[in-house]
C-alpha positions in Angstrom: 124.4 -48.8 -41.2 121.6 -51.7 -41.3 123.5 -55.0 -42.3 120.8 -57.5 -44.0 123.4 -59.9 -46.2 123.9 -56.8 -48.1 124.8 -53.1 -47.3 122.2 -50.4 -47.0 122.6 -47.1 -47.8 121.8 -44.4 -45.1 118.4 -43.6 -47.0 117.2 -47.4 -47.4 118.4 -47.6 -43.8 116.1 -44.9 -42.7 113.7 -46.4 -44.8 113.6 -49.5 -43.5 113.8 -48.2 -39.3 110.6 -46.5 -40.5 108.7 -49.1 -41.6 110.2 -51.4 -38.4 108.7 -48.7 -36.2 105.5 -48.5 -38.1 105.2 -52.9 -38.3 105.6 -52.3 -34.3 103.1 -49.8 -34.0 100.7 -51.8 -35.7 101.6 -54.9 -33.8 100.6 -53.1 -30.7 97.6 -51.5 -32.4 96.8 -55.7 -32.8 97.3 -56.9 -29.6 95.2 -53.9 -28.3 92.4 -54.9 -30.9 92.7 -58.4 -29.2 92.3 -57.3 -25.5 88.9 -55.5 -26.8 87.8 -57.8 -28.9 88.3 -60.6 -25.9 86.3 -58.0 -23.6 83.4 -57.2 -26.0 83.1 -61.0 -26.4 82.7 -61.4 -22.4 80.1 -58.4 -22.6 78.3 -60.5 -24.8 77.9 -63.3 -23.4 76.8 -61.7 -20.2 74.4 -60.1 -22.2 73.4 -63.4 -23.5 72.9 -65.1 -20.8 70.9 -62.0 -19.0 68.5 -62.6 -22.1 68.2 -66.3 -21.4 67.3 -65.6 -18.0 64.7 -62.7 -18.2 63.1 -65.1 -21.6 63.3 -67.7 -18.7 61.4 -65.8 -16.1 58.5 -64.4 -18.3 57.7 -67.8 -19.5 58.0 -69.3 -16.1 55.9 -66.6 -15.1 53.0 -67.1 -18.1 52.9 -70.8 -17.1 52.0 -69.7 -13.2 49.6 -67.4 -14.7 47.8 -69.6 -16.9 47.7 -72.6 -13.9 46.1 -69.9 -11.7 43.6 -68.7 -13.6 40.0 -68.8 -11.5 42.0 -68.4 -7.9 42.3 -64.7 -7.1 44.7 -65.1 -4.3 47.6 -67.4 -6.3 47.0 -64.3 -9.0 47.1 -61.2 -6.6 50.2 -63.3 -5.1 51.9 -63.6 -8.5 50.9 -60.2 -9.5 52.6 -59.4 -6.2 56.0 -61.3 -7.3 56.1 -59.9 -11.1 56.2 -56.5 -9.5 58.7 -57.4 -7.0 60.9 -59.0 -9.6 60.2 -55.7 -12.5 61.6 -53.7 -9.9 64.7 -55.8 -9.8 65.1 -56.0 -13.7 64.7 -52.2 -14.0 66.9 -51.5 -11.4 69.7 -53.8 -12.8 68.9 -52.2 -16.1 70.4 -48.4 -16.2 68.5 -45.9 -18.0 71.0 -44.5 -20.4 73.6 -47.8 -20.4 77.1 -46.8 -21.2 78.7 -47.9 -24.3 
C-alpha cells in the first residue's frame, strides 16, 4: 500500500501508480519535444544563414554587373562565374529535400 500521510486503499493506490506512470511518460514525451525542438532550431538557423549568404551573393553579383556594363570581357567573365557558382547552389540544394 502507497503511504502519503494517510492510507490508500488498494484502488486509489492503483490509481495513483497510474497516473505516476502516465506524469513519467509525459515527462519523457517533454524532454523528447525539447531535443527536437533544440534541433529544428539549429536547422533554422543554418537555413538562415544559407539565405543571408545566397541574398549576399546575388547582390554582390548585381553590383559587378552594373560596374561592368560597356566591357564585354568583365561581363562574359562574370557570366562565366554566376554559372560556376549556380552550379554550386543547385548542387548543395537537393531536389526533393527531406523533411
Amino acid at each position: 500500500m502507497l503511504t502519503l500521510g494517510f492510507e490508500l486503499g488498494p484502488a486509489s493506490t492503483a490509481l495513483v501508480t497510474r497516473l505516476v506512470v502516465a506524469l513519467e511518460t509525459i515527462s519523457k514525451g517533454v524532454d523528447h519535444m525539447a531535443l527536437d525542438f533544440t534541433d529544428l532550431t539549429a536547422k533554422v538557423a543554418k537555413i538562415d544563414g544559407a539565405v543571408e549568404s545566397a541574398v549576399a551573393a546575388f547582390k554582390a553579383i548585381a553590383d559587378e554587373l552594373s560596374s561592368a556594363a560597356g566591357d564585354q570581357a568583365k561581363v562574359a567573365q562574370l557570366a562565366a562565374d554566376l554559372d560556376s557558382h549556380a552550379d554550386a547552389l543547385a548542387a548543395a540544394i537537393p531536389a526533393k529535400p527531406t523533411p
